[in-house]
N, CA, C and O atoms as a Maestro MAE file, in Angstrom:
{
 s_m_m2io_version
 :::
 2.0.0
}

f_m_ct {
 s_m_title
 :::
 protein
 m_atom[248] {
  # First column is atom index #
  i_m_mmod_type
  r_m_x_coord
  r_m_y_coord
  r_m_z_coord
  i_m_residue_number
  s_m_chain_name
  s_m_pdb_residue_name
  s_m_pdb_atom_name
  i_m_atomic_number
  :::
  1 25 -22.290 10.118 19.764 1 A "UNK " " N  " 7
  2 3 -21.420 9.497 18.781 1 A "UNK " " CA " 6
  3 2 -19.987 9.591 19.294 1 A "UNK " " C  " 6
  4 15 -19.455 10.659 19.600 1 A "UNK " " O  " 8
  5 25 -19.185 7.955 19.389 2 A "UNK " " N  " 7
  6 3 -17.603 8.535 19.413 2 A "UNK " " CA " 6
  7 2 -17.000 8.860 19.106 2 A "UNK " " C  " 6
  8 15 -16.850 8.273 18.035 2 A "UNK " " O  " 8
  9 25 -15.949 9.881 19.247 3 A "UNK " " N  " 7
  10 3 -14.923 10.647 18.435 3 A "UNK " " CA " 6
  11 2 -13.659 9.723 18.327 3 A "UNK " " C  " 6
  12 15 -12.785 9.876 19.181 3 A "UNK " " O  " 8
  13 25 -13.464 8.642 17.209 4 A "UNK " " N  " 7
  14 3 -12.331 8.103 17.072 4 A "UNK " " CA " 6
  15 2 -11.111 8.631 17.298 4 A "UNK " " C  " 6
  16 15 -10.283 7.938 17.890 4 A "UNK " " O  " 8
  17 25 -10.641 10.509 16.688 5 A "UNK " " N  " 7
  18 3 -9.659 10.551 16.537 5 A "UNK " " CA " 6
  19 2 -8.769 11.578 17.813 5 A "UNK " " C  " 6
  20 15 -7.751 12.258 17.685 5 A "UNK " " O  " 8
  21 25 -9.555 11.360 18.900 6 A "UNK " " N  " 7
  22 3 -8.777 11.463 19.992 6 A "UNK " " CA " 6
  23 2 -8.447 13.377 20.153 6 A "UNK " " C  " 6
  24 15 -7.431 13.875 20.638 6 A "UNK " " O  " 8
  25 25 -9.592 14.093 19.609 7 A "UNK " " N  " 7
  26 3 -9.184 15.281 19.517 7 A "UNK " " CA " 6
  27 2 -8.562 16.158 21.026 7 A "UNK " " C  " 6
  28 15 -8.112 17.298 21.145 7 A "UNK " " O  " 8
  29 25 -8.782 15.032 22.061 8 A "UNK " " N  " 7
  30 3 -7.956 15.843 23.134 8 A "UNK " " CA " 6
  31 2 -6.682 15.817 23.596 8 A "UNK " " C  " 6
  32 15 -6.088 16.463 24.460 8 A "UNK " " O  " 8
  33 25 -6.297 14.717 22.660 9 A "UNK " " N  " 7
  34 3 -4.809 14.725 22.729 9 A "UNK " " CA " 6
  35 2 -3.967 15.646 21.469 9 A "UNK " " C  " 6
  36 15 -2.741 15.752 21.439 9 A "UNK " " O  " 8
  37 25 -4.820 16.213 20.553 10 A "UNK " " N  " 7
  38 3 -4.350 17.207 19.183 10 A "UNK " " CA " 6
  39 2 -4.549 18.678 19.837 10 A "UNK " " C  " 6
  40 15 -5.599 19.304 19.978 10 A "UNK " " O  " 8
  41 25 -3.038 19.095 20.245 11 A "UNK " " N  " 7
  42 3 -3.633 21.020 20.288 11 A "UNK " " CA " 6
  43 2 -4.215 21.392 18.701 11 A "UNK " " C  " 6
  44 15 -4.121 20.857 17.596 11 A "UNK " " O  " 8
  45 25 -4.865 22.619 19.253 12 A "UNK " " N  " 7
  46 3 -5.213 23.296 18.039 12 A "UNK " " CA " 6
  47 2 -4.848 23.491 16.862 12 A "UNK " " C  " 6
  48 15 -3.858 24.112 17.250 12 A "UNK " " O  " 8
  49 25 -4.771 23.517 16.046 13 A "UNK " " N  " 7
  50 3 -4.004 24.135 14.631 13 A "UNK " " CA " 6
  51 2 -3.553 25.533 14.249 13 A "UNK " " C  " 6
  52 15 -4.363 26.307 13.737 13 A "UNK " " O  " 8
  53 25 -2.616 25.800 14.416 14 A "UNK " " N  " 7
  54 3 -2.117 27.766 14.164 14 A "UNK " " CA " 6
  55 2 -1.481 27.447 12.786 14 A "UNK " " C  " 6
  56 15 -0.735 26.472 12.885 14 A "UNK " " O  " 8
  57 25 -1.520 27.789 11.949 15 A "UNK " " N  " 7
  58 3 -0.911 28.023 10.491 15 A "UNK " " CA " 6
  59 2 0.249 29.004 10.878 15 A "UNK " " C  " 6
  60 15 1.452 28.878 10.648 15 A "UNK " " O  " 8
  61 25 -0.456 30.073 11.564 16 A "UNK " " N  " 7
  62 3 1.005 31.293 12.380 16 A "UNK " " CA " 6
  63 2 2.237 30.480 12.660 16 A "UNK " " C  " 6
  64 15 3.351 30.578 12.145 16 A "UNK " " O  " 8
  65 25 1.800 29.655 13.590 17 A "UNK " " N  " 7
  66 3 3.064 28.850 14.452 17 A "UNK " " CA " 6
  67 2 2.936 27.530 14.660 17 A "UNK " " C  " 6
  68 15 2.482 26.813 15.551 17 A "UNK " " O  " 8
  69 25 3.612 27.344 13.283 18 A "UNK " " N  " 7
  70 3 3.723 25.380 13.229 18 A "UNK " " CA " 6
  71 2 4.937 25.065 13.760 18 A "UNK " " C  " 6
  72 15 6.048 25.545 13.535 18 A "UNK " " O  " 8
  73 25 4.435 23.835 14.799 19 A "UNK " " N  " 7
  74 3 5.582 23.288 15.188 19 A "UNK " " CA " 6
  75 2 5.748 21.641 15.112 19 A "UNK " " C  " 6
  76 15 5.069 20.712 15.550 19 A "UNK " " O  " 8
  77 25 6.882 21.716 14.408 20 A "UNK " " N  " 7
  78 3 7.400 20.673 14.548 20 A "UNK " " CA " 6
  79 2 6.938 19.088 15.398 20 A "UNK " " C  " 6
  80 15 6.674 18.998 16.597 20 A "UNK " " O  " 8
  81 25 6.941 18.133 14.554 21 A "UNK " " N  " 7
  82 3 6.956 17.066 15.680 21 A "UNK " " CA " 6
  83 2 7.966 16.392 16.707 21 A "UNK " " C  " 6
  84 15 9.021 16.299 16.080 21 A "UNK " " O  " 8
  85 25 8.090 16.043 17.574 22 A "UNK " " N  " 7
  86 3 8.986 16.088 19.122 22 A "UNK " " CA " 6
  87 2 10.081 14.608 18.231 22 A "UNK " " C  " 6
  88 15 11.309 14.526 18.240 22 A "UNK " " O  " 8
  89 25 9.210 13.762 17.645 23 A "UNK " " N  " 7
  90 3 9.851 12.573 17.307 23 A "UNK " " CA " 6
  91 2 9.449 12.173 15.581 23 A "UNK " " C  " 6
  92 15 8.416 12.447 14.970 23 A "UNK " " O  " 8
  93 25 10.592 11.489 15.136 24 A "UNK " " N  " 7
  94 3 10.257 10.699 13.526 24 A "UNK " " CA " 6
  95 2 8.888 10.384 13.511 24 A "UNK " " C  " 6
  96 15 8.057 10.126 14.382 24 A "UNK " " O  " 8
  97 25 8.880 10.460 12.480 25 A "UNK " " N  " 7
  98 3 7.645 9.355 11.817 25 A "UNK " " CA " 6
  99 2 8.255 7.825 12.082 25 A "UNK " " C  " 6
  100 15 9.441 7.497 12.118 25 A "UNK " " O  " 8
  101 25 7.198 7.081 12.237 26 A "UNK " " N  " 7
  102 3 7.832 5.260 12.236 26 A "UNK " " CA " 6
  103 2 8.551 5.270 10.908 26 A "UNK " " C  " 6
  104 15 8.420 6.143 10.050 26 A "UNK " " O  " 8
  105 25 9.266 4.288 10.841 27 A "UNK " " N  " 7
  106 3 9.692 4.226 8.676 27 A "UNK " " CA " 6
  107 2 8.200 3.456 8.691 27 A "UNK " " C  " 6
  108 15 7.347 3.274 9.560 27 A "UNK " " O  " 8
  109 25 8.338 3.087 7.212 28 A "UNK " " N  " 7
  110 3 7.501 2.569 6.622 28 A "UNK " " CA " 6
  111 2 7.906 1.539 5.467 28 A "UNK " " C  " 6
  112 15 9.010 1.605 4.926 28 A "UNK " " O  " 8
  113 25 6.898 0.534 5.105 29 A "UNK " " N  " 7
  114 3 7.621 -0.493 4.254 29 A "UNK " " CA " 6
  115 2 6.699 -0.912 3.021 29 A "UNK " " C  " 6
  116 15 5.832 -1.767 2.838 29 A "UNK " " O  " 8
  117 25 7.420 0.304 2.105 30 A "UNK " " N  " 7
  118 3 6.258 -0.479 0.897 30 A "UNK " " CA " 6
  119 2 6.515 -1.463 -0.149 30 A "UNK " " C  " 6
  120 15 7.677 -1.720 -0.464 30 A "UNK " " O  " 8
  121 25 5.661 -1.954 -0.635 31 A "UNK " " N  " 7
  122 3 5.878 -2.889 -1.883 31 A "UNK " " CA " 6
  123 2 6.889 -2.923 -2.767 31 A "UNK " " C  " 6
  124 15 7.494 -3.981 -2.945 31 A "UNK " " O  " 8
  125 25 7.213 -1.804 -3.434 32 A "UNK " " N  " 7
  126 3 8.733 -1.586 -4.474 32 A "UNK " " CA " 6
  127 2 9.766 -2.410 -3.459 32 A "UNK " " C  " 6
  128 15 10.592 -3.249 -3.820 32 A "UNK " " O  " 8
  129 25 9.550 -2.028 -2.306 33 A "UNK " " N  " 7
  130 3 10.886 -1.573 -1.787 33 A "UNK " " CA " 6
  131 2 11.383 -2.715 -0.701 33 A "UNK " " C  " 6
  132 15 12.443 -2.703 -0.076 33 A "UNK " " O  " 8
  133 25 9.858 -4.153 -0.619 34 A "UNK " " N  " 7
  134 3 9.882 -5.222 0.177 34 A "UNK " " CA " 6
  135 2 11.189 -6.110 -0.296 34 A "UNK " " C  " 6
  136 15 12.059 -5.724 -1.077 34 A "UNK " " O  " 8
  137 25 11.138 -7.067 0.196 35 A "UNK " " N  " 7
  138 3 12.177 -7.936 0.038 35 A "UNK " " CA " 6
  139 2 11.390 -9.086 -0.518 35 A "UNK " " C  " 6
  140 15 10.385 -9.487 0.071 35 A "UNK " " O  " 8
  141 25 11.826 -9.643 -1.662 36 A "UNK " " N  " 7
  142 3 10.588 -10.670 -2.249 36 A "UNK " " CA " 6
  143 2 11.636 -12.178 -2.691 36 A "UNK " " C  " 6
  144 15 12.864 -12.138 -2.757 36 A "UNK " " O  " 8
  145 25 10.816 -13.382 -2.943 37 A "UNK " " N  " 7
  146 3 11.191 -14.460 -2.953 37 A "UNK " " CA " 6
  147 2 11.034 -15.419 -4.320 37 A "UNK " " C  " 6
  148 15 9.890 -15.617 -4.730 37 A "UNK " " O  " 8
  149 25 11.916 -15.883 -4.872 38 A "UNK " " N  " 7
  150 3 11.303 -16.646 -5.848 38 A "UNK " " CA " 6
  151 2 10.533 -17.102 -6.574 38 A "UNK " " C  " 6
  152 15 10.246 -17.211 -7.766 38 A "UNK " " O  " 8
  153 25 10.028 -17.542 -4.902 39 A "UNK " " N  " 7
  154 3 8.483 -18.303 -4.618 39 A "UNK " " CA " 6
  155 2 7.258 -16.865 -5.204 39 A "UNK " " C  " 6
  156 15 6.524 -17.201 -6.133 39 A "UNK " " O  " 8
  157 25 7.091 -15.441 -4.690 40 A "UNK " " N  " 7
  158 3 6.975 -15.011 -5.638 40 A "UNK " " CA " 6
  159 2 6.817 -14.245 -6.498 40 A "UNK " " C  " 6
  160 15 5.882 -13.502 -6.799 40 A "UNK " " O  " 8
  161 25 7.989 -14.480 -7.000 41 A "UNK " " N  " 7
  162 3 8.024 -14.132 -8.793 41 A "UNK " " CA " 6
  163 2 7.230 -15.177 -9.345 41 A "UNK " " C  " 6
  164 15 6.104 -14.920 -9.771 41 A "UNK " " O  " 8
  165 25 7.748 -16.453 -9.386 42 A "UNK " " N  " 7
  166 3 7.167 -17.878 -9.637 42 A "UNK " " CA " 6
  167 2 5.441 -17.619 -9.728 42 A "UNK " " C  " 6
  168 15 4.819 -17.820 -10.771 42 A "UNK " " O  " 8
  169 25 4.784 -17.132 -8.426 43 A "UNK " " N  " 7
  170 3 3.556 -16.719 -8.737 43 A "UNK " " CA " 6
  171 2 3.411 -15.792 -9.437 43 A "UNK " " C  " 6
  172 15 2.378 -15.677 -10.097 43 A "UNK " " O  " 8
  173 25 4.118 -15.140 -9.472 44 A "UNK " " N  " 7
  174 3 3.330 -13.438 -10.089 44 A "UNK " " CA " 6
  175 2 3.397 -14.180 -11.669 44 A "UNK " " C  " 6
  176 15 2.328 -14.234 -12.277 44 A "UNK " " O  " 8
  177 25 4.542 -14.706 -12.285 45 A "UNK " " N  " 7
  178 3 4.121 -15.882 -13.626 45 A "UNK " " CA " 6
  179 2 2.823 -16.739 -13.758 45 A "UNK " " C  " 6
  180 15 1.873 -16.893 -14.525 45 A "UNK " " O  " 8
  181 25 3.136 -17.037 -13.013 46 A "UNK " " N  " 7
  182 3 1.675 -18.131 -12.956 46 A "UNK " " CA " 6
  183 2 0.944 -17.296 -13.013 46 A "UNK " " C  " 6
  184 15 0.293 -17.516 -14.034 46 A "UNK " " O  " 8
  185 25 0.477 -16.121 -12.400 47 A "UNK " " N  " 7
  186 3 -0.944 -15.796 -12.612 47 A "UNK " " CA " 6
  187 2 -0.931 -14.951 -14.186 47 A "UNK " " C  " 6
  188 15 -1.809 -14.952 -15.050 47 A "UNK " " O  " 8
  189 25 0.502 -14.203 -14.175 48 A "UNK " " N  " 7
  190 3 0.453 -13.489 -15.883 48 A "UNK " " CA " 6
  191 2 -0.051 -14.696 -17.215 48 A "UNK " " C  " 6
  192 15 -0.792 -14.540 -18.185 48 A "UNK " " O  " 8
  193 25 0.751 -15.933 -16.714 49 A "UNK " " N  " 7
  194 3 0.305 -16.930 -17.722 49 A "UNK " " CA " 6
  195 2 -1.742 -17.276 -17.601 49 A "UNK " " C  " 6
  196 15 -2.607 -17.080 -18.454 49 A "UNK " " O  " 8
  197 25 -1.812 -17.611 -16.738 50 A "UNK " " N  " 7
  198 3 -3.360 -17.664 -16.423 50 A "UNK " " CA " 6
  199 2 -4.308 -16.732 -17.180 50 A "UNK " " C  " 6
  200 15 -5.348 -16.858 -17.826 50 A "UNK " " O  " 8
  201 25 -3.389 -15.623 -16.771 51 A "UNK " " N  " 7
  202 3 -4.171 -14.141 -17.327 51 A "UNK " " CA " 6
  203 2 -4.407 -14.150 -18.927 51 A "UNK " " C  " 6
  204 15 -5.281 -13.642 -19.629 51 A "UNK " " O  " 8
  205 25 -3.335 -14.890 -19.196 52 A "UNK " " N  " 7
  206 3 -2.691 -14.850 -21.004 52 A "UNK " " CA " 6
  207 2 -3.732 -15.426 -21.482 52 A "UNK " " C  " 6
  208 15 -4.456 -14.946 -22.354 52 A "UNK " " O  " 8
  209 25 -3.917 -16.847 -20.761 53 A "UNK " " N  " 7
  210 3 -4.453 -18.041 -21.524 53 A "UNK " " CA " 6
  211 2 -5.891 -17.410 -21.601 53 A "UNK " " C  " 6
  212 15 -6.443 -17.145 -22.670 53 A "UNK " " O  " 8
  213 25 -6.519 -17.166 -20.190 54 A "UNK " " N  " 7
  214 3 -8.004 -16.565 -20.551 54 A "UNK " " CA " 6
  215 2 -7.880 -15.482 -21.372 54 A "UNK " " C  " 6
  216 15 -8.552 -15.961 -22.285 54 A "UNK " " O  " 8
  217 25 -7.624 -14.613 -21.707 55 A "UNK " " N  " 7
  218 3 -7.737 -13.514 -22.863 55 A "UNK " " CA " 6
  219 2 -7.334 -13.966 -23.949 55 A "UNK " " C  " 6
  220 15 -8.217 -13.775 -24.785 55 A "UNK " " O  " 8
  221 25 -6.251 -14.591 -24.492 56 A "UNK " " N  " 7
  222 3 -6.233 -14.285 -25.485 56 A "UNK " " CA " 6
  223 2 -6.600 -15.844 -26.368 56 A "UNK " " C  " 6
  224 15 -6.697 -16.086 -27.571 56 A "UNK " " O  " 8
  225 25 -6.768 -16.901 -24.865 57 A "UNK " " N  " 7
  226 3 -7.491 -18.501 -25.272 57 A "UNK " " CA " 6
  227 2 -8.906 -18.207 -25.597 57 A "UNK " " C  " 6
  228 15 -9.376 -18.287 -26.732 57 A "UNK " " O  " 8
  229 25 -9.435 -17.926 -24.731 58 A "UNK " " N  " 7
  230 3 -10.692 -17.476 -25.160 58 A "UNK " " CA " 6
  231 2 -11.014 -16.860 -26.467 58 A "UNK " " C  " 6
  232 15 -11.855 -17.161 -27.314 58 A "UNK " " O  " 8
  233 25 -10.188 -15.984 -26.415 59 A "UNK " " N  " 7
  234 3 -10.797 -14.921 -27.743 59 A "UNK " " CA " 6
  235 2 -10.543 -15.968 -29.085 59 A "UNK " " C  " 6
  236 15 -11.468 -16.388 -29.781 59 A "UNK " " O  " 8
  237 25 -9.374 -16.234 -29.258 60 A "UNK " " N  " 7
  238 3 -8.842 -16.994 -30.187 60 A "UNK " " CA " 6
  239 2 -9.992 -18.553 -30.784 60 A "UNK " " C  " 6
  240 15 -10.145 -18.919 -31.949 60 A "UNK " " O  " 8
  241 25 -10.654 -19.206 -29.452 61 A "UNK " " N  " 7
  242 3 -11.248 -20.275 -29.321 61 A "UNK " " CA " 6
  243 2 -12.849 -20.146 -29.850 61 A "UNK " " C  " 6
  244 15 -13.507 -21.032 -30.394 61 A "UNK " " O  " 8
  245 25 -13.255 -18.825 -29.535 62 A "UNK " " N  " 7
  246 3 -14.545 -18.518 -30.185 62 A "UNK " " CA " 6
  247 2 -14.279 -17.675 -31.683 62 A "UNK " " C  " 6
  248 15 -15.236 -17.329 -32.376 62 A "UNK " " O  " 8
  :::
 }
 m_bond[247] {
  # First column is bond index #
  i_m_from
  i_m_to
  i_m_order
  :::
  1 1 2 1
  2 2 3 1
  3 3 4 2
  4 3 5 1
  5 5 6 1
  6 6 7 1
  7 7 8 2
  8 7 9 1
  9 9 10 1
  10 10 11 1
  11 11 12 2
  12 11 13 1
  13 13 14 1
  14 14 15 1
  15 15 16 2
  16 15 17 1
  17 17 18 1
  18 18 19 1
  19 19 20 2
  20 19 21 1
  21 21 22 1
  22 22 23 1
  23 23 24 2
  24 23 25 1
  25 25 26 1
  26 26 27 1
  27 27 28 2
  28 27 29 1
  29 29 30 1
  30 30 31 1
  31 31 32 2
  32 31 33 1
  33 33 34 1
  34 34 35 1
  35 35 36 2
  36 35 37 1
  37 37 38 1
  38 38 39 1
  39 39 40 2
  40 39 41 1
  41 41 42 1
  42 42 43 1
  43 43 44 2
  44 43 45 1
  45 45 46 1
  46 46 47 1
  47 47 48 2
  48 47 49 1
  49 49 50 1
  50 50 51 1
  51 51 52 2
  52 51 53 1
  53 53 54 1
  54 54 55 1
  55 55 56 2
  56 55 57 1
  57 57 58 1
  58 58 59 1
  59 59 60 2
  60 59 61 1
  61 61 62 1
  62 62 63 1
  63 63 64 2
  64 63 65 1
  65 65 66 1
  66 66 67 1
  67 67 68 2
  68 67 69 1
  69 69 70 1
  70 70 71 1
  71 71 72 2
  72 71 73 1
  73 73 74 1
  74 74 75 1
  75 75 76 2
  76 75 77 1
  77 77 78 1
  78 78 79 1
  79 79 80 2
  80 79 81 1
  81 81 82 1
  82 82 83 1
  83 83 84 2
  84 83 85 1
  85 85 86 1
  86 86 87 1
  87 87 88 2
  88 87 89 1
  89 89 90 1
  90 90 91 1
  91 91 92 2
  92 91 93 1
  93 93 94 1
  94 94 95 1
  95 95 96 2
  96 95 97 1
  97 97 98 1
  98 98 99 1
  99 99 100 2
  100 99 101 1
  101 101 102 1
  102 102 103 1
  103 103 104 2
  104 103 105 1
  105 105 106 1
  106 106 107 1
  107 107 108 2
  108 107 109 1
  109 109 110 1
  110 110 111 1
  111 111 112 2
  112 111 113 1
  113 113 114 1
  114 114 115 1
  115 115 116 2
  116 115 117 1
  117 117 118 1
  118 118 119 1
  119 119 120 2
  120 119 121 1
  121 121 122 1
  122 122 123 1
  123 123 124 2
  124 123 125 1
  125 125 126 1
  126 126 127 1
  127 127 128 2
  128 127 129 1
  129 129 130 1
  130 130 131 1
  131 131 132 2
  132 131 133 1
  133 133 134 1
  134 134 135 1
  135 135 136 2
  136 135 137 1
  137 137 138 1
  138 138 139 1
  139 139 140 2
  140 139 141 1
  141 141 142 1
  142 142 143 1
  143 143 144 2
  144 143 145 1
  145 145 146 1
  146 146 147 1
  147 147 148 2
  148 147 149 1
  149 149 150 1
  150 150 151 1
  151 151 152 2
  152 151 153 1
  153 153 154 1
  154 154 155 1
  155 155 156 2
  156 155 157 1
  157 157 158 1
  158 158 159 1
  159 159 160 2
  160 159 161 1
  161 161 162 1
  162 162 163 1
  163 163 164 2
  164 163 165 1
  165 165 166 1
  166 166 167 1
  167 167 168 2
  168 167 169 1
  169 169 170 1
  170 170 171 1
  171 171 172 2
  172 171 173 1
  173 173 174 1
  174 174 175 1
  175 175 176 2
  176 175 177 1
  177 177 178 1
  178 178 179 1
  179 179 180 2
  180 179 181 1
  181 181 182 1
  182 182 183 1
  183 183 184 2
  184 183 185 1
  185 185 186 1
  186 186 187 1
  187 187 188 2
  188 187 189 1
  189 189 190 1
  190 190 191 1
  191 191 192 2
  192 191 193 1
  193 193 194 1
  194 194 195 1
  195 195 196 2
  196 195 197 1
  197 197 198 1
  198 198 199 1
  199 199 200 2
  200 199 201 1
  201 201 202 1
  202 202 203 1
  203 203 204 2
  204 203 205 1
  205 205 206 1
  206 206 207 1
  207 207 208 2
  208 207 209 1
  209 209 210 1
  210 210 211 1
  211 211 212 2
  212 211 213 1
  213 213 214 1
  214 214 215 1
  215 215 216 2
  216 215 217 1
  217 217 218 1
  218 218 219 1
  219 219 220 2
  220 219 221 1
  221 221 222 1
  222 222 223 1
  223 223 224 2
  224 223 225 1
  225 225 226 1
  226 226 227 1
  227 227 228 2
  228 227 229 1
  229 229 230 1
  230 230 231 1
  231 231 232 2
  232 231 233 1
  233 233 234 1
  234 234 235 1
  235 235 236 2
  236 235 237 1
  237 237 238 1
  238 238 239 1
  239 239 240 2
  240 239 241 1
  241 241 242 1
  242 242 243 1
  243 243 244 2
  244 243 245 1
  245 245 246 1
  246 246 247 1
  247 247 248 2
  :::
 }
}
């Protein structure tokens, strides 16, 4: 079986003597924090309205 996670490039683990990593972490880019477009907000409506109409069209209709 292959070992995906490359255990010969990981020294051991000492809890005694943790050290530090040599370099940052990459950044990272999440959702809150993306840069977003009109285009959508515009969708994210459209689908809340969609959402509306089936719940509460439906319910209302039967």
């Amino acid at each position: 079986m292959a070992d995906d996670h490359h255990g010969e490039d990981r020294p051991e683990y000492d809890p005694e003597h943790v050290e530090l990593p040599s370099r940052e972490p990459p950044l990272r880019s999440t959702a809150p924090q993306s840069d977003y477009t009109m285009s959508h907000v515009a969708t994210g409506f459209v689908v809340l309205a969609v959402g509306l109409v089936l719940t509460f069209g439906v319910a209302l209709a039967l």
